[in-house]
C-alpha positions as CSV (number, residue, x, y, z in Angstrom):
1,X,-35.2,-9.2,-9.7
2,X,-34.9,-10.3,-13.5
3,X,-35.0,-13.6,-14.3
4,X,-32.2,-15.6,-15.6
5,X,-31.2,-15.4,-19.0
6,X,-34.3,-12.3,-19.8
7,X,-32.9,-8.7,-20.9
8,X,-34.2,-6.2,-18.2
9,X,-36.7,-3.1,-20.3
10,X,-36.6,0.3,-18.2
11,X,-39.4,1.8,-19.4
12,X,-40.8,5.6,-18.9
13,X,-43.3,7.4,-20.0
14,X,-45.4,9.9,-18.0
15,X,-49.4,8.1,-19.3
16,X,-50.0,5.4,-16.8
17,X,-52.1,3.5,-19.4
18,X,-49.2,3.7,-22.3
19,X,-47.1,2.2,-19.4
20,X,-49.2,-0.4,-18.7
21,X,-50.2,-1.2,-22.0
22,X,-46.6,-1.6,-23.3
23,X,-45.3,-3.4,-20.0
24,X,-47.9,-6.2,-20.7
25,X,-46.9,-6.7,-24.1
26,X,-43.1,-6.7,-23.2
27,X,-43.4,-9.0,-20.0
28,X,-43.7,-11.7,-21.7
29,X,-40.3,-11.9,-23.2
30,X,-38.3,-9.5,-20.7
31,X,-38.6,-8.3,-17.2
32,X,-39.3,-4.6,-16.6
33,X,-39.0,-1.7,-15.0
34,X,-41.8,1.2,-15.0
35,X,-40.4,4.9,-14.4
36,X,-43.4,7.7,-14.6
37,X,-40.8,11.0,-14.7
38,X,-37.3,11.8,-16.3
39,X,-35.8,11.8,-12.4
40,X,-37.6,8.6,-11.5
41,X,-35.7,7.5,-15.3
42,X,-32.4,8.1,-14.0
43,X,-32.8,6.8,-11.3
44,X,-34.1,3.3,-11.8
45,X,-31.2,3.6,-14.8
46,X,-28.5,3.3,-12.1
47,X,-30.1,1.4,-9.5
48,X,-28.9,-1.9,-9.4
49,X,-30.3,-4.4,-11.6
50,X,-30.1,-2.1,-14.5
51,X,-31.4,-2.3,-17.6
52,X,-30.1,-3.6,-21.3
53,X,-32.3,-1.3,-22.9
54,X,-34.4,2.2,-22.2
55,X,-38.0,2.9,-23.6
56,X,-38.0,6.5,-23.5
57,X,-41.2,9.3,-23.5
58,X,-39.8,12.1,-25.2
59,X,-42.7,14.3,-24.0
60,X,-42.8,14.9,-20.6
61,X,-43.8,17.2,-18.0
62,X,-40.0,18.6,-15.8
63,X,-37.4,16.5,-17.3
64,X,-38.4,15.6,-21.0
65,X,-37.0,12.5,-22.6
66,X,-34.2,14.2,-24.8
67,X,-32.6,15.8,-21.4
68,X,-32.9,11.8,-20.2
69,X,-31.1,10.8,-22.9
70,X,-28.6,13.6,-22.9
71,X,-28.0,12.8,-18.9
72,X,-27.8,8.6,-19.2
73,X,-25.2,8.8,-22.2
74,X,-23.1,11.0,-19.9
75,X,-23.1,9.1,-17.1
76,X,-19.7,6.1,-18.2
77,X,-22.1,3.5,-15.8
78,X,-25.4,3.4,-18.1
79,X,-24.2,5.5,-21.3
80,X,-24.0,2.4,-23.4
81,X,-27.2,1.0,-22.6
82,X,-29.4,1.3,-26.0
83,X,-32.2,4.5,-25.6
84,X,-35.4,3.8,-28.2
85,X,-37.8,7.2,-28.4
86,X,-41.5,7.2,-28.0
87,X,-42.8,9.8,-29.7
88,X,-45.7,11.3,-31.2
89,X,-43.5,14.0,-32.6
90,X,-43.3,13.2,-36.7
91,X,-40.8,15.9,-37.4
92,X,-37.5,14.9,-39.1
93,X,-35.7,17.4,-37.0
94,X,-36.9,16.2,-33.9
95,X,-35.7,12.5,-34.6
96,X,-32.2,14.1,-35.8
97,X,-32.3,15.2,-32.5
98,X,-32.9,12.3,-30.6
99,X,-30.6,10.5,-32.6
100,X,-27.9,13.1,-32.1
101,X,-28.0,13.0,-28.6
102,X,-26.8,9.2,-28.2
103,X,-30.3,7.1,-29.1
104,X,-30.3,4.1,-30.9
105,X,-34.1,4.1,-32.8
106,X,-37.4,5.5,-32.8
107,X,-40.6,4.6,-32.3
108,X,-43.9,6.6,-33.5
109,X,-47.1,6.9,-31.1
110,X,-49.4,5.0,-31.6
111,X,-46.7,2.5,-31.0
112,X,-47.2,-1.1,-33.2
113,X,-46.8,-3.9,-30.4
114,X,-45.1,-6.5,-33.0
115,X,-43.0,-3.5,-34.8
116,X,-41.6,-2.2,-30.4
117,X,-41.1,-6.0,-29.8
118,X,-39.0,-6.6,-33.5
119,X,-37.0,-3.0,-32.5
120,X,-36.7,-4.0,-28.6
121,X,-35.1,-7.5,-30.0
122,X,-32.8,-6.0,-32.3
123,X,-31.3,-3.6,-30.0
124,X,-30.6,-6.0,-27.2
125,X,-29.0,-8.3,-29.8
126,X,-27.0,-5.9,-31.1
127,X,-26.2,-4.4,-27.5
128,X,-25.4,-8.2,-26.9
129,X,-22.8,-8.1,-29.3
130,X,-21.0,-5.3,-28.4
131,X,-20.9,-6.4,-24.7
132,X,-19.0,-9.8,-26.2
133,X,-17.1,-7.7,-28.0
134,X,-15.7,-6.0,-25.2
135,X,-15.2,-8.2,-22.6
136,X,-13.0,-10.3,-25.5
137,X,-10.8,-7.4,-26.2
138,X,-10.7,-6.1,-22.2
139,X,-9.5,-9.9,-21.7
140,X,-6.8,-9.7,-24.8
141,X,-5.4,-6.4,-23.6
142,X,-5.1,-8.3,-19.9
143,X,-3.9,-11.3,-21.5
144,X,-0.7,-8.9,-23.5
145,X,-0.7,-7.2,-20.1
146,X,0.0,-9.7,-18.0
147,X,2.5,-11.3,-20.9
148,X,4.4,-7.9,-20.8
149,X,4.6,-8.2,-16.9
150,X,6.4,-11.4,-18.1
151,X,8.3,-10.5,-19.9
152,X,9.5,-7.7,-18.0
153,X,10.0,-10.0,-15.1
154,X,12.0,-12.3,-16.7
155,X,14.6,-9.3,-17.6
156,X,14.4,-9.1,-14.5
157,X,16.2,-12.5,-13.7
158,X,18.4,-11.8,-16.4
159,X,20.0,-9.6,-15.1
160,X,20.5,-10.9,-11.6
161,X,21.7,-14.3,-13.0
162,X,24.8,-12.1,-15.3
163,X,25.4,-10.2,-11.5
164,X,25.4,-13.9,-9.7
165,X,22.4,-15.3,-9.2
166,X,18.5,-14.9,-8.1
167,X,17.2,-13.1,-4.8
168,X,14.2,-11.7,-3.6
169,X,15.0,-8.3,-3.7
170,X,13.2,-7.6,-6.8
171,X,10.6,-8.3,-4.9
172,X,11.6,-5.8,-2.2
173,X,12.4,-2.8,-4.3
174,X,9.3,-2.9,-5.7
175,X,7.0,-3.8,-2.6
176,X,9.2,-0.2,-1.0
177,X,8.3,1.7,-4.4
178,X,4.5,0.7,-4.0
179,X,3.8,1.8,0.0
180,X,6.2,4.8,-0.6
181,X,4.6,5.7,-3.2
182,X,0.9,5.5,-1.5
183,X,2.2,7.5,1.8
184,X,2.9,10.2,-0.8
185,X,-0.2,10.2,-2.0
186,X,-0.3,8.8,-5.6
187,X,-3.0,7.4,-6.6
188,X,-3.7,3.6,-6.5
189,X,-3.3,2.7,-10.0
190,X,-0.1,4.7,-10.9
191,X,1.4,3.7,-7.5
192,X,0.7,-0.3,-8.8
193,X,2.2,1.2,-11.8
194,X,5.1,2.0,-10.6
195,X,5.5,-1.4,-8.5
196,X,5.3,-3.1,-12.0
197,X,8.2,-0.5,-14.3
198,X,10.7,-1.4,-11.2
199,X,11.8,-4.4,-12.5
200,X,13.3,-2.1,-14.9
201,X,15.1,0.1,-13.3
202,X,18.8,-1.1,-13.4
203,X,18.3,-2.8,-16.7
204,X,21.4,-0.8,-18.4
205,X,23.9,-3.0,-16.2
206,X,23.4,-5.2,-18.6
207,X,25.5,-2.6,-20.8
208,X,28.4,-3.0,-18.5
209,X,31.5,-5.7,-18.1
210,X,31.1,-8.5,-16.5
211,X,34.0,-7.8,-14.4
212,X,32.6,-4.4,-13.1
213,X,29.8,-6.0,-11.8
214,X,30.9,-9.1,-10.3
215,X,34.6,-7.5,-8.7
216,X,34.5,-6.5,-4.9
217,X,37.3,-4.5,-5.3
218,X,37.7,-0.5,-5.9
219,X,36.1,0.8,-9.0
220,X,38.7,3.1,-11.1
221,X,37.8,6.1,-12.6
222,X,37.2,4.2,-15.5
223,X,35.0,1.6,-14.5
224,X,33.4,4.1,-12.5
225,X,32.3,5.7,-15.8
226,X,31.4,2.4,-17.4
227,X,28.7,2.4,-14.5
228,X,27.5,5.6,-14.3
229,X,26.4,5.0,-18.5
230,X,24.0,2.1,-17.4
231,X,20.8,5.2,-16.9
232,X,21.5,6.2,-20.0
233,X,22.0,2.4,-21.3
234,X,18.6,1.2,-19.5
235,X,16.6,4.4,-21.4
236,X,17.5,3.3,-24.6
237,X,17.3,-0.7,-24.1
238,X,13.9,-0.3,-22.5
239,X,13.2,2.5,-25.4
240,X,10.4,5.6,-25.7
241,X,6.7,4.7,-25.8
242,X,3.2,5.7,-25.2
243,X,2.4,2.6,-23.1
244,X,2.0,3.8,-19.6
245,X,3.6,0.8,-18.0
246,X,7.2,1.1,-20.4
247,X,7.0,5.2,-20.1
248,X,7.6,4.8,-16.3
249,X,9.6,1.8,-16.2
250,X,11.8,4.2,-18.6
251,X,11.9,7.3,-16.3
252,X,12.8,5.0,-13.5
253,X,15.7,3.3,-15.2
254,X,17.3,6.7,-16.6
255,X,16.8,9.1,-13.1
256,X,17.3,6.4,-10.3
257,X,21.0,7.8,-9.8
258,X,19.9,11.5,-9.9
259,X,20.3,13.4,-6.6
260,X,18.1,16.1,-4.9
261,X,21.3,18.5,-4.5
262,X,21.8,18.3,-8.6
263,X,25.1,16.4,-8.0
264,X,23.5,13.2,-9.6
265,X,23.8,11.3,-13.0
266,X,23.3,11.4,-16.3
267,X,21.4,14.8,-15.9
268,X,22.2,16.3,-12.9
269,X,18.9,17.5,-12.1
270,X,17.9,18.8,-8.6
271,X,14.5,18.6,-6.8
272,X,11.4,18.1,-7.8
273,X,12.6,18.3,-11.7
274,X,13.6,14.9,-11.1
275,X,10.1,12.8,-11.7
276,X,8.5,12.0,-8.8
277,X,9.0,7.8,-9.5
278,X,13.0,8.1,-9.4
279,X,12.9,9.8,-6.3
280,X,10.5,7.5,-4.8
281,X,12.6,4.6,-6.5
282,X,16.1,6.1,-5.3
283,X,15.2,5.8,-1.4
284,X,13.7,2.5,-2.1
285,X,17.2,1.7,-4.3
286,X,19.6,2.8,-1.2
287,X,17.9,1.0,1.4
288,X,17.7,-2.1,-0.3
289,X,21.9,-1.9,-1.3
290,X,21.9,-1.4,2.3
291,X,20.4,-3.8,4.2
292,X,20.7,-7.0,1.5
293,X,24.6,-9.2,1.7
294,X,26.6,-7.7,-1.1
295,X,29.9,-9.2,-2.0
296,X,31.7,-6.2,-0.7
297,X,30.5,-6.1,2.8
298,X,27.6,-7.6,5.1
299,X,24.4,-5.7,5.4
300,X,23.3,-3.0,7.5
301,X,20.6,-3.4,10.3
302,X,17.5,-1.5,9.2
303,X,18.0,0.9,12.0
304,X,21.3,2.2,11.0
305,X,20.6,1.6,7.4
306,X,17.5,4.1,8.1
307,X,19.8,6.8,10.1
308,X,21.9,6.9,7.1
309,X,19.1,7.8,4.7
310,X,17.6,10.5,6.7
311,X,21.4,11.8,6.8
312,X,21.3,12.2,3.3
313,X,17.6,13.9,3.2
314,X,18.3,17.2,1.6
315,X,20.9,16.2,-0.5
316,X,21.3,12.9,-2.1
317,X,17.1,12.3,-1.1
318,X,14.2,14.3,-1.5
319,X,13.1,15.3,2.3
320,X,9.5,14.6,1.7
321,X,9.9,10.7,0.5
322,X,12.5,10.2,3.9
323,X,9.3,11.6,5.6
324,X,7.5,9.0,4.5
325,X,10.6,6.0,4.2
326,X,10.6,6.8,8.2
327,X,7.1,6.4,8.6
328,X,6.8,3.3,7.0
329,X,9.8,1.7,8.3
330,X,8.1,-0.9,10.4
331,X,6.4,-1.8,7.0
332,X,9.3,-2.0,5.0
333,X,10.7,-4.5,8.0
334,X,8.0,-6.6,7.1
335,X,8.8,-6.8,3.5
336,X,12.4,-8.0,4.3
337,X,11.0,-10.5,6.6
338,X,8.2,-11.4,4.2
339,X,11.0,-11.6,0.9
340,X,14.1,-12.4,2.6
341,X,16.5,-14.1,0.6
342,X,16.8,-17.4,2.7
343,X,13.3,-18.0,1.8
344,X,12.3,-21.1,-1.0
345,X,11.0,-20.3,-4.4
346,X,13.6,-17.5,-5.7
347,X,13.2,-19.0,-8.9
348,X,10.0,-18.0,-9.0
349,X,8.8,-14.2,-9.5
350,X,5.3,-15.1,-10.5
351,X,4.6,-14.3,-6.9
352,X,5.9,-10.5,-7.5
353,X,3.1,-8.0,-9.4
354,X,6.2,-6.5,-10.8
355,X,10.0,-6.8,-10.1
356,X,12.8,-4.8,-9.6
357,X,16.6,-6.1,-10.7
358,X,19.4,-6.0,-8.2
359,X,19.8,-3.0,-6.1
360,X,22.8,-0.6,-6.6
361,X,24.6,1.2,-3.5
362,X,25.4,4.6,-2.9
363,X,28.7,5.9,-3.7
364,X,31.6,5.2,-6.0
365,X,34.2,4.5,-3.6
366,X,33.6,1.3,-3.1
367,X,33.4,-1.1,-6.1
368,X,29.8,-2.6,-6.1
369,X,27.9,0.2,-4.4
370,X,26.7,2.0,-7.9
């Protein structure tokens, strides 16, 4: 095992005594590791400890040292770690070469001890450096990450507050969006992905009157328009962009309302031309307006709430995400119980990887299920 604070040295070269003879002059600033072949190379490369830097025989007998080279820098877990040639080749072209293929210096055979030990030095320092580098700017773009999650979340409460008050269902919609979304089969990160953008999702509410949103009584035709706008409304507050994370969060907030049979809003699209997310979302949308206390009417057990959905499977729902809503159900009872609304600490989302704002219902015939 390396020693604390020394740079580990892979190095390879097919001469036993050129091993030897450069291992005892490196060992006493770093701890090594001898390979005798290109295979047995790549193979101590990625074999845990690895190396901070590679000492590399060029001429070899099977796997020479540029096919090494060529294999480690395409490998993402060892391609940054710093190659130096040995080499008794004195050709230009053959040190264009090695320099083409990803390596960082050469060295001539015979190889100067003191010149291998200044060249060693400088590539570790320098391969220092741009590890420091990188973890500072990984831990900036977490730090604007996690200050856009904020952000996001604090919409989030925004919103709720203007339709009277904070619950935990952003915590809900978005905890049914995740599992939903990883019985389908999406992949881990764009399933947590999507558990972050649904905080989003009804963010163009905040585009329509106060009285619309905080009446129990019948919506109009008119205020019934005023509600259907809010897709539309939340596309353009939350805007277009190339950041994964506002990209979805924008695709949820304008298709949420769009209906399998094509009989949705704002674009009436049917099936599976409506994104994946906002079908997902849409089942996780209902059964939320369906089981929380709205002002209209007391909430549904999740049973019944349940039958009702896979009713709809086929028209307003994609068939596939009920397939999996019913699968999950006895999960999605533990969210309730987990995030119910009588619980402490509403105030405080920071609990929530993501958030969604307050569920909408169904249908437009009774005022506050939109």
């Amino acid at each position: 095992m390396p020693r604390e604070g020394r740079a580990l040295v892979l190095l390879v070269d097919d001469d036993e005594d050129i091993r030897n003879l450069l291992a005892a002059a490196l060992q006493g600033r770093y701890d090594v590791k001898l390979a005798g072949s290109g295979r047995e190379a790549l193979e101590r490369a990625e074999a845990a400890p690895r190396p901070d830097l590679v000492l590399l025989d060029i001429q070899m007998p099977g796997m020479n040292g540029y096919e090494v080279c060529a294999s480690l820098k395409a490998n993402p877990v060892v391609a940054q770690i710093p190659v130096l040639f040995l080499t008794a080749l004195s050709d230009v072209q053959d040190e264009v070469k090695g320099l083409e293929l990803g390596a960082a210096d050469y060295l001539t055979k015979p190889v100067s001890t003191a010149l291998m030990l200044a060249r060693v030095a400088t590539q570790l320092a320098l391969y220092d450096q741009r590890r420091a580098l990188e973890d500072e700017v990984r831990a900036r773009t977490q730090e604007l990450y996690e200050t856009r999650l904020q952000i996001i979340r604090r919409l989030a409460c925004a919103l709720e507050f203007r339709e009277g008050g904070l619950s935990h269902r952003v915590a809900r919609v978005s905890h049914y969006v995740r599992i939903l979304a990883e019985e389908l089969g999406v992949d881990p990160e764009t399933a947590q992905l999507m558990f972050e953008a649904a905080a989003l999702y009804d963010v163009g509410k905040l585009g329509v009157p106060d009285y619309i949103l905080r009446s129990a009584d019948r919506l109009n035709k008119v205020e019934w328009v005023e509600v259907q706008r809010h897709p539309e409304i939340g596309a353009a507050i939350i805007g277009e962009h190339r950041d994964p994370l506002l990209s979805m969060a924008r695709i949820m907030a304008l298709h949420h309302h769009e209906r399998w049979d094509g009989k949705g809003y704002p674009g009436r699209l049917e099936g599976e031309r409506i994104p994946l997310a906002a079908r997902i979302l849409s089942v996780a949308d209902a059964f939320e307006a369906m089981t929380a206390t709205q002002r209209h009417r007391r909430p549904l057990n999740t049973r019944d709430a349940a039958a009702q959905l896979v009713q709809d499977a086929g028209r307003q729902f994609d068939p596939r995400v009920i397939a999996a809503f019913r699968k999950l159900l006895p999960q999605l009872e533990k969210i309730i119980a987990t995030y119910g609304d009588e619980l402490e600490g509403i105030h405080d989302l920071d609990f929530v990887a993501g958030s969604a704002a307050v569920a909408a219902g169904l249908k437009p015939e009774a005022r506050g299920k939109n």
